[in-house]
C-alpha positions in Angstrom: 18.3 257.2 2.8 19.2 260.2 0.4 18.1 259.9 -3.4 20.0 260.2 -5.9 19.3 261.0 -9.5 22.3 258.5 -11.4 22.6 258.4 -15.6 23.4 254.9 -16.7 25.3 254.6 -20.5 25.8 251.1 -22.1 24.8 248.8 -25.1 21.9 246.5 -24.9 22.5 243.9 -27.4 19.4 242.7 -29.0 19.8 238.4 -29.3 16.8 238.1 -31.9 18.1 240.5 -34.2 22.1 240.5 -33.1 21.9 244.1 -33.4 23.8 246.2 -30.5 22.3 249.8 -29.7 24.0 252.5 -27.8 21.1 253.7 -24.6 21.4 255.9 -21.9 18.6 256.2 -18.9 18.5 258.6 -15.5 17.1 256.2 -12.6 16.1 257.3 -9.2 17.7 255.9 -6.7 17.6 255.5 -2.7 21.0 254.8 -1.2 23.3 255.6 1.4 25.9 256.8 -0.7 26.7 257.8 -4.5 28.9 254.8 -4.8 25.5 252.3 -4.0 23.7 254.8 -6.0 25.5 253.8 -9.4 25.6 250.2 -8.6 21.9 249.7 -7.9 21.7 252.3 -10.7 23.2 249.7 -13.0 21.2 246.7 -11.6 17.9 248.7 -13.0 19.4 249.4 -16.3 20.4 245.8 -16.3 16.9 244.8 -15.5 15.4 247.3 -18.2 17.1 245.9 -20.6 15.9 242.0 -19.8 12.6 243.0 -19.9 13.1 244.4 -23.4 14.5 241.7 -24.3 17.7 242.3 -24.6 21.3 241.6 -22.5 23.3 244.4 -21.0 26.3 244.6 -22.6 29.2 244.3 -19.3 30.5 247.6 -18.0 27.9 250.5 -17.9 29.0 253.6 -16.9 27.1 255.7 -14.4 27.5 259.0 -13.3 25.8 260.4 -10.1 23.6 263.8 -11.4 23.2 264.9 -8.1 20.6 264.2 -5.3 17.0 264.2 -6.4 15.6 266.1 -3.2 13.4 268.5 -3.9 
C-alpha cells in the first residue's frame, strides 16, 4: 500500500479544564487510497488526543499532502 502524508485540523477539548484548543498534526499513513488515508488519518488524531487526555471534538478535517514516498 502507498503512504500518504495527510494534515488533520480539529479542537481537542480538554474535560479537566473545559478549555477547547484549536491543533493541527501531519500523520503517515499506509492506505490504498487518499480517501482511507484521511479516515485512518482522523482515527490517529482521534487517538492522540485520548492519550492527552482530551476528546476530539466531531468533524476533523483532513487534507491529503501528497504521498510520502521518497
Amino acid at each position: 500500500m502507498p503512504a500518504f502524508r495527510v494534515e488533520v485540523s480539529g479542537v481537542w477539548r480538554d474535560l479537566a479544564l473545559l478549555t477547547d484548543a484549536p491543533q493541527s498534526q501531519v500523520f503517515t499513513v499506509a492506505a490504498p487510497g487518499p480517501a482511507s488515508a484521511q479516515v485512518a488519518a482522523a482515527q490517529l488524531f482521534g487517538g492522540e488526543a485520548a492519550r492527552r487526555r482530551c476528546v476530539a471534538l466531531p468533524g476533523p478535517e483532513a487534507r491529503v499532502l501528497g504521498d510520502a514516498a521518497l
